[in-house]
C-alpha positions as CSV (number, residue, x, y, z in Angstrom):
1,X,0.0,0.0,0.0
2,X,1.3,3.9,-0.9
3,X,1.8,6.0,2.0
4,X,-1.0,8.2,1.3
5,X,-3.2,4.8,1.6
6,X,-1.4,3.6,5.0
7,X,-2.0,7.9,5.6
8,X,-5.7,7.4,5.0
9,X,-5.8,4.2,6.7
10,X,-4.5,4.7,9.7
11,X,-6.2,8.6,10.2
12,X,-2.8,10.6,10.5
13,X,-0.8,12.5,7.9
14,X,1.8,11.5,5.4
15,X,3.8,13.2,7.4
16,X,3.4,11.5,10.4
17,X,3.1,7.9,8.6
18,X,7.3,9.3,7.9
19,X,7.6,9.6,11.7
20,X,6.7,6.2,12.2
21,X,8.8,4.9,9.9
22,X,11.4,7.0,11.9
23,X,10.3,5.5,15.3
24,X,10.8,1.8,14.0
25,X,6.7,1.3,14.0
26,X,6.5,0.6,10.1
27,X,8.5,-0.6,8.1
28,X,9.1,1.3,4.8
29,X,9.7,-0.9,1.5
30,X,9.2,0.3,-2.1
31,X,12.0,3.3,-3.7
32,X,12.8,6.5,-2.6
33,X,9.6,8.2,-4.8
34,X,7.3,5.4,-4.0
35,X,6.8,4.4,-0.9
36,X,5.3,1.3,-0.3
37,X,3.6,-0.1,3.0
38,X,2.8,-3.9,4.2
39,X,-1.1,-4.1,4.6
40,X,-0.9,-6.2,8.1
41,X,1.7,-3.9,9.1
42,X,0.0,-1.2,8.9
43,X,-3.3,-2.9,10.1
44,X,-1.3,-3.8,13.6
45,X,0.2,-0.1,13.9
46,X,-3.4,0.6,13.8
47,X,-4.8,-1.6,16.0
48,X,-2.2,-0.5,18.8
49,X,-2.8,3.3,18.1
50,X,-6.7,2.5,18.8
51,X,-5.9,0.1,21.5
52,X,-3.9,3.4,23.3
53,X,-0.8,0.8,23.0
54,X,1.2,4.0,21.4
55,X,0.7,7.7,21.9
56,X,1.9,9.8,18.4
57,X,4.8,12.2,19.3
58,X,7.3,14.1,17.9
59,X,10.2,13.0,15.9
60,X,12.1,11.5,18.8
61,X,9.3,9.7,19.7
62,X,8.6,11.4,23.0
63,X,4.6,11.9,24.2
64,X,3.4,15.7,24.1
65,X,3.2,16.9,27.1
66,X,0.1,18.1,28.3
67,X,-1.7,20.5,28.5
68,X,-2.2,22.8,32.0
């Protein structure tokens, strides 16, 4: 699947699909210009982000801090 598909899929960005790529949660196949995702991977990243397994952060994979 593209990463605008595993985008859609899993109801984040591109951008952030790159991030977790970066955090070791995907796996990124494919070339440089075309990205290419594993379905169940992307299907188990998903069930863990609904599941509250993983909290989406920034690039160094750190939690926001919250709010006051």
């Amino acid at each position: 699947m593209t990463k605008k598909q595993a985008a859609e899929r899993l109801g984040y960005s591109e951008r952030q699909v790159e991030r977790f790529v970066e955090q070791d949660l995907l796996t990124r196949g494919g070339t440089y210009r075309k990205a290419l995702f594993d379905p169940d991977e992307v299907e188990a990243l998903r069930q863990r982000l609904l599941a509250g397994d993983l909290i989406p952060g920034n690039r160094r994979g750190c939690t926001p801090e919250e709010q006051p």
